[in-house]
C-alpha positions as CSV (number, residue, x, y, z in Angstrom):
1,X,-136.8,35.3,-126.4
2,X,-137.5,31.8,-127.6
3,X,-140.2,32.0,-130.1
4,X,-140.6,27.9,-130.9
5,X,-144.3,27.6,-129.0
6,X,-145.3,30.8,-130.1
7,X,-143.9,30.1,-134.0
8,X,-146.0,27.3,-133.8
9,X,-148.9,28.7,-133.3
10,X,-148.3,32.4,-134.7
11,X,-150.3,32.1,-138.0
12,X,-153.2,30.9,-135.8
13,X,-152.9,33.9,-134.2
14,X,-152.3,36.2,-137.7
15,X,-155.3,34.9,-139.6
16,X,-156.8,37.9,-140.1
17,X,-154.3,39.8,-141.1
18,X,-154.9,41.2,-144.7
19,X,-151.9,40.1,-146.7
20,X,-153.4,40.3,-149.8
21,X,-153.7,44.3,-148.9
22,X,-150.1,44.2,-147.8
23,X,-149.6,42.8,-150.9
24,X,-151.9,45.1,-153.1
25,X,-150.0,48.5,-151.3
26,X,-146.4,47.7,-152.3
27,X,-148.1,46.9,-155.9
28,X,-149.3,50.0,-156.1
29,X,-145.7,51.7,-156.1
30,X,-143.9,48.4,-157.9
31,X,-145.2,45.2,-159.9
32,X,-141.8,43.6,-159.6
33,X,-138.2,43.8,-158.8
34,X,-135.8,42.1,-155.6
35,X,-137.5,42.9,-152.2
36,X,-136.1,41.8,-149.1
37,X,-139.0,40.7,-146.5
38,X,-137.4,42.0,-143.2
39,X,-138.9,40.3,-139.9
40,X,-141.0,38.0,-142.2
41,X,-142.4,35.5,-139.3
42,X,-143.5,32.5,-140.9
43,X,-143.3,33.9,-144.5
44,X,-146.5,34.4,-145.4
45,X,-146.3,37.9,-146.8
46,X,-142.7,36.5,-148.6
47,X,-145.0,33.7,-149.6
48,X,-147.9,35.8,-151.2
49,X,-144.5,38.4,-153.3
50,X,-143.0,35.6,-154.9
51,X,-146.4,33.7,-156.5
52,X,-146.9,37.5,-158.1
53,X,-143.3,37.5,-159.2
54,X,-141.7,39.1,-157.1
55,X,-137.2,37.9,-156.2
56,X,-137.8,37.9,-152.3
57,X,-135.5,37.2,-150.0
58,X,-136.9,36.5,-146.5
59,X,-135.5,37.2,-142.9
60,X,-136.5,36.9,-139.6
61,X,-134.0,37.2,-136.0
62,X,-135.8,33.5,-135.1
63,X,-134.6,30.7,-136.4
64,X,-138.2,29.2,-134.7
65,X,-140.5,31.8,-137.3
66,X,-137.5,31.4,-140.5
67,X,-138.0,27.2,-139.8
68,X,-141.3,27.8,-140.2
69,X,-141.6,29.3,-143.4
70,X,-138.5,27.6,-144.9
71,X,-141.9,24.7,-144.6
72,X,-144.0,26.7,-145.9
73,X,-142.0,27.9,-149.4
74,X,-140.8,24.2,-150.0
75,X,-144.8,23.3,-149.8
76,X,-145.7,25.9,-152.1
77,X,-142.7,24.6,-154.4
78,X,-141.0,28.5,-154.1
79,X,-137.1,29.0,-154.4
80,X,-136.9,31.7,-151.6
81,X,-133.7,32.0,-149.4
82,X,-133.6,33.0,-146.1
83,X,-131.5,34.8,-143.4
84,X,-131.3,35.2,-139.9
85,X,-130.7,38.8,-139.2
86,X,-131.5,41.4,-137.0
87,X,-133.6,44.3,-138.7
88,X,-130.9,46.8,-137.7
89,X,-128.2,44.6,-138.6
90,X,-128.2,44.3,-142.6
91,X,-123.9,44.5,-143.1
92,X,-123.3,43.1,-146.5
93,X,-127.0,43.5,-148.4
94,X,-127.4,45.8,-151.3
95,X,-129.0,46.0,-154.1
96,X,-132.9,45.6,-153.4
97,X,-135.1,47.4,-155.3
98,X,-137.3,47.5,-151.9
99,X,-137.5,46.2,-148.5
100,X,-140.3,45.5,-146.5
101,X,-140.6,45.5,-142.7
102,X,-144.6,44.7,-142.4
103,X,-147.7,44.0,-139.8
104,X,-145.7,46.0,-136.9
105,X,-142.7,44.7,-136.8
106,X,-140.6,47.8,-136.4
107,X,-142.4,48.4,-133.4
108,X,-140.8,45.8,-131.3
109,X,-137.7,48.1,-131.8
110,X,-138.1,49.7,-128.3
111,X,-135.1,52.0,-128.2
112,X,-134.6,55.2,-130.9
113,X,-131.1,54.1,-131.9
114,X,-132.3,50.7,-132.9
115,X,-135.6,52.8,-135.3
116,X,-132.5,55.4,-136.5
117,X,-130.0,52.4,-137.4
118,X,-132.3,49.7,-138.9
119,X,-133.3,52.8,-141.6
120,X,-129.9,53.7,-141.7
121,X,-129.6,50.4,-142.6
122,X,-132.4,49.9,-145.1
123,X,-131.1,52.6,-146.9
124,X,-127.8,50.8,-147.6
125,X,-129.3,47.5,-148.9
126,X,-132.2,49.4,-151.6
127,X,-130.2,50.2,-154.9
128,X,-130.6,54.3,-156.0
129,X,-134.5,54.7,-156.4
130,X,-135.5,51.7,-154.2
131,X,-138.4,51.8,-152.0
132,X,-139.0,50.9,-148.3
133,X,-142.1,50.0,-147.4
134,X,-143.4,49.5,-143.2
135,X,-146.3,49.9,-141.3
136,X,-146.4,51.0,-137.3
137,X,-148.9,51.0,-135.1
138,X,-150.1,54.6,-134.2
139,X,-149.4,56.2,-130.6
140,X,-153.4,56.3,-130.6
141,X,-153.6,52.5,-130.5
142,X,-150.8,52.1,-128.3
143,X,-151.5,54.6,-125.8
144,X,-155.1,53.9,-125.9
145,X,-156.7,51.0,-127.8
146,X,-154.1,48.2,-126.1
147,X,-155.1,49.6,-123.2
148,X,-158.8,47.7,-123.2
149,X,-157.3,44.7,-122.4
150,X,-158.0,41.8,-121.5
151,X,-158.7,40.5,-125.0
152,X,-159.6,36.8,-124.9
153,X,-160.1,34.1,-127.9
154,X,-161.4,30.7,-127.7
155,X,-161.1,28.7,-130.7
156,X,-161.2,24.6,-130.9
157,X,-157.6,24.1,-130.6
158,X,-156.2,26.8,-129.1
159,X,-157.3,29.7,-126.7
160,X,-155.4,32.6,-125.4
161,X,-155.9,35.5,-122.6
162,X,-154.2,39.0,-123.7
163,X,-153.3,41.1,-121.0
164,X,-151.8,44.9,-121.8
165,X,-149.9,47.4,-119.9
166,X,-148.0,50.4,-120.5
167,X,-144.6,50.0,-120.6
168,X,-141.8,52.4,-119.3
169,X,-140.8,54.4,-122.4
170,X,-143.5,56.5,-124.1
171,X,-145.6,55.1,-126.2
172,X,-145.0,51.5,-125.3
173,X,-147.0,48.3,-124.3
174,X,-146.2,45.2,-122.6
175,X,-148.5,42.3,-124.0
176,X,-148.7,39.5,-121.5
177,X,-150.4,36.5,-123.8
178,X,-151.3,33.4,-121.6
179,X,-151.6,30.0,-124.4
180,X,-154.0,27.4,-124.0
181,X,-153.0,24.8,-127.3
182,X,-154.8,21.4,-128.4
183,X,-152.2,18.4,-127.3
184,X,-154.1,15.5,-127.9
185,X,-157.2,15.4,-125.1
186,X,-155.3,17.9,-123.2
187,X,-154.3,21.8,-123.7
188,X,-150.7,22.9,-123.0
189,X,-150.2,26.3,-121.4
190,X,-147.6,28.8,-122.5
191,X,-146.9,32.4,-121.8
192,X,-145.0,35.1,-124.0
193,X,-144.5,38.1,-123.2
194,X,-143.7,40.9,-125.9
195,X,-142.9,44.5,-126.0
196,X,-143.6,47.1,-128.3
197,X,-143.2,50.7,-129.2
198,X,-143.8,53.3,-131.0
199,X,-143.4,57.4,-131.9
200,X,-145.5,59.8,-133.4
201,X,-145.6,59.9,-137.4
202,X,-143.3,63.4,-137.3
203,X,-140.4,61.6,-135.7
204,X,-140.5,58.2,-138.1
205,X,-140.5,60.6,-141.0
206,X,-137.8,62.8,-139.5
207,X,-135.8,59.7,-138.8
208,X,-136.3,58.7,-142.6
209,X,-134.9,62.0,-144.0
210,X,-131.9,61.8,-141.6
211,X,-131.3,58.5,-143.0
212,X,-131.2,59.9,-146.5
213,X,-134.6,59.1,-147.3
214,X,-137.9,60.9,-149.3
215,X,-141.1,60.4,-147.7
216,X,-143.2,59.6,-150.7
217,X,-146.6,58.6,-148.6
218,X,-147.7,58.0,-144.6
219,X,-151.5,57.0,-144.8
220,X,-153.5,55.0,-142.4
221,X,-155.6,51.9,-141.9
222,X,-155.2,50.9,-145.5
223,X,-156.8,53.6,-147.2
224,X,-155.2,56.5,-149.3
225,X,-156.2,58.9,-146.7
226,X,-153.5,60.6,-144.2
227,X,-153.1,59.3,-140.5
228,X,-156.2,61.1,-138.3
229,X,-156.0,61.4,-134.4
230,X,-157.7,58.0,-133.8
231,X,-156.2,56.0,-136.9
232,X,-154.8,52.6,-135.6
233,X,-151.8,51.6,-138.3
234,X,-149.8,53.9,-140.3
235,X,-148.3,52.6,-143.4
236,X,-145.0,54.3,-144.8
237,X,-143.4,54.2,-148.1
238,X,-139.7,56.1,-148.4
239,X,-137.6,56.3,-151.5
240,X,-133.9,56.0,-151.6
């Protein structure tokens, strides 16, 4: 997929995303240490880590999103390096005292091996006692909430129409997003279209034990309170 449009406008689209809670949740467990920012976009969450202290080390599989935040650090005056790599491709990294894989990301991971390997492989770059940190979104809001659609926004310089089906595996969605963005006097149209999956919370932590894992904590929505039936984001943190 070529993410350049859709890098472009992708923290548009992110603006309401909580970082600061992100932030505030891997806090919680660590106040510093290495921490590798797996499928960072456009670096914001990286971004946020490193002005607290943190030794981060983004990645991303688009060069579009890492191009992006590369920008964004040199703005902010941060030393940060970056890598292109796939989340279930980390040969060579070690060492972290935690990796993060944040708002999702994981779920565009649509087949089991590719979950099994990428914490198989998370588990190889955190040093003894590291933490992994990652957030999913629940079958509930897959299977149901996407499911509403069409979702439509219209701001000043860009607009977008959000179409949602299932897709063919359980617990998936297709998201069909139509783009509508400011050139000049004129809007330019766009279309992405993105895949995503997910599995119930017993399986991710099963998957995380085979991997050599300890669940320390699954909670929901942002709160210290355990996943419920209609809870829309699960949050994760495993100990090597």
């Amino acid at each position: 997929m070529n993410y350049g449009r859709f890098a472009a406008v992708y923290d548009d689209l992110m603006e309401d995303i909580p970082y600061e809670q992100y932030v505030e949740w891997i806090a919680e467990t660590m106040r510093s240490g290495s921490v590798l920012d797996l499928a960072c976009g456009t670096g914001v969450l990286s971004e946020l880590m490193a002005e607290l202290g943190y030794d981060v080390t983004a990645s991303d599989l688009s060069a579009d999103m890492l191009t992006v935040a590369q920008k964004r650090f040199k703005e902010s005056g941060l030393d940060i390096p970056v890598l292109q790599l796939s989340m279930d491709n980390l040969e060579g990294l070690e060492g972290f005292d935690a990796v993060t894989i944040a708002i999702d990301s994981l779920n565009y991971l649509a087949k089991e091996e590719q979950v099994k390997k990428t914490f198989e492989q998370v588990y190889s770059a955190l040093k003894p006692g590291g933490f992994f940190f990652f957030d999913v979104h629940s079958v509930f809001k897959v299977d149901e909430i996407f499911m509403h659609s069409p979702f439509v926004y219209d701001g000043e310089d860009l607009a977008y129409m959000w179409h949602t089906e299932k897709g063919s595996a359980p617990h998936s969605v297709i998201h069909d997003l139509t783009f509508f963005v400011r050139e000049g006097w004129m809007f330019e149209r766009f279309e992405e279209t993105h895949e995503q999956r997910t599995f119930p919370v017993d399986v991710y932590k099963e998957w995380l034990t085979e991997a050599g894992f300890t669940v320390e904590s699954v909670t929901a929505d942002f709160t210290g309170d355990a996943p419920s039936a209609e809870s829309e984001r699960i949050f994760f943190r495993a100990k090597k």
